[in-house]
C-alpha positions in Angstrom: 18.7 17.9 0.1 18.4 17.7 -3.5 15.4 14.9 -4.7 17.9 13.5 -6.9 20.6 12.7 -3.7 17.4 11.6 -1.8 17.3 7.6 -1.9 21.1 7.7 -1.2 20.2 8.7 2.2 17.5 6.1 2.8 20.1 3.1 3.8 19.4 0.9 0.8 20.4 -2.5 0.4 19.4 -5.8 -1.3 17.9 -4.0 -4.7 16.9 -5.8 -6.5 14.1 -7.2 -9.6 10.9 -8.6 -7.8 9.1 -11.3 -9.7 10.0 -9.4 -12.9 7.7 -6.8 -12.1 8.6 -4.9 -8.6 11.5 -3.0 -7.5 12.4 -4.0 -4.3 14.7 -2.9 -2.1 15.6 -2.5 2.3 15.7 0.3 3.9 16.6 1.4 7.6 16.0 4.8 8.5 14.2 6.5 11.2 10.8 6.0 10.1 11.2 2.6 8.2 13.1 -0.6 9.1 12.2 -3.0 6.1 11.2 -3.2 2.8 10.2 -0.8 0.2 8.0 -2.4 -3.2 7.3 -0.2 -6.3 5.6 -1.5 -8.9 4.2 0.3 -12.3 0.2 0.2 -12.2 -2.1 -0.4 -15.3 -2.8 3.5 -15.5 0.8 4.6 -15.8 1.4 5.4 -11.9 2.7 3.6 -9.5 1.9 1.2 -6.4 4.3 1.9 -3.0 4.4 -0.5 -0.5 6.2 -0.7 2.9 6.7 -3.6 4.9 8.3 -4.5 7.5 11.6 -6.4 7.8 9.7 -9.6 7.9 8.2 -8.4 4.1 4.6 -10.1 4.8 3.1 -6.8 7.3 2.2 -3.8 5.6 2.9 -0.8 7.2 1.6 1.7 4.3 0.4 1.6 0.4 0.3 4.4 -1.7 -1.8 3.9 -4.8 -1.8 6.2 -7.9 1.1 8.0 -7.5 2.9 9.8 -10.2 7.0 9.6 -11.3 7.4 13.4 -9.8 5.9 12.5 -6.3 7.4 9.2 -6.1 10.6 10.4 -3.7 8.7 12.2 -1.9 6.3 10.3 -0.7 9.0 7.4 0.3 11.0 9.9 1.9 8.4 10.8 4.3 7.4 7.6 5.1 10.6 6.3 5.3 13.1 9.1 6.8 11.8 12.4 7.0 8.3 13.3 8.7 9.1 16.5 10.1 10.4 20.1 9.5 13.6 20.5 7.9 15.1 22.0 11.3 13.8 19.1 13.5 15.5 16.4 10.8 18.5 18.8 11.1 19.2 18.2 15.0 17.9 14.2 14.7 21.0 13.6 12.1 23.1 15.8 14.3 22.1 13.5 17.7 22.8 10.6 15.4 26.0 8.1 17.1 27.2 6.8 14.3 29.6 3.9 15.0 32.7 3.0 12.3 
């Protein structure tokens, strides 16, 4: 999957502009059912935090992390944690209900 369609497929709702200084925004995927904070850091990278649903317990917090990691570091904490064959057959066992 191209990093570009990534964030598409992390379930996002509720965007939006945190305190005038964090993006926020939900996810629910496999590995994350909550919150996702990123905020721009005084040395020109940036802060990740997850939290759960309730937004106050911290599941992870990436400090330092540079604009061309950023996807990929909430992709795998988020939705894909695994080889590309094993996320393969855990979207095709998805039941997706309309």
């Amino acid at each position: 999957m191209a990093k570009t369609n990534t964030w598409m497929s992390w379930g996002i709702n509720s965007p939006s502009n945190y305190k005038d200084m964090v993006l926020a925004f939900k996810v629910q995927w496999f590995l994350l059912k909550g919150w996702v904070y990123i905020s721009l850091d005084y040395d020109d990278t940036f802060r990740v935090t997850l939290t759960r649903t309730n937004r106050t317990t911290i599941v992870k917090q990436f400090k330092g992390v540079y604009i061309e990691d950023l996807i990929g570091i909430i992709d795998s904490s988020i939705e894909k944690d695994c080889s590309d064959e094993e996320y393969i057959e855990k979207i095709n066992n998805m039941r997706v209900v309309f």
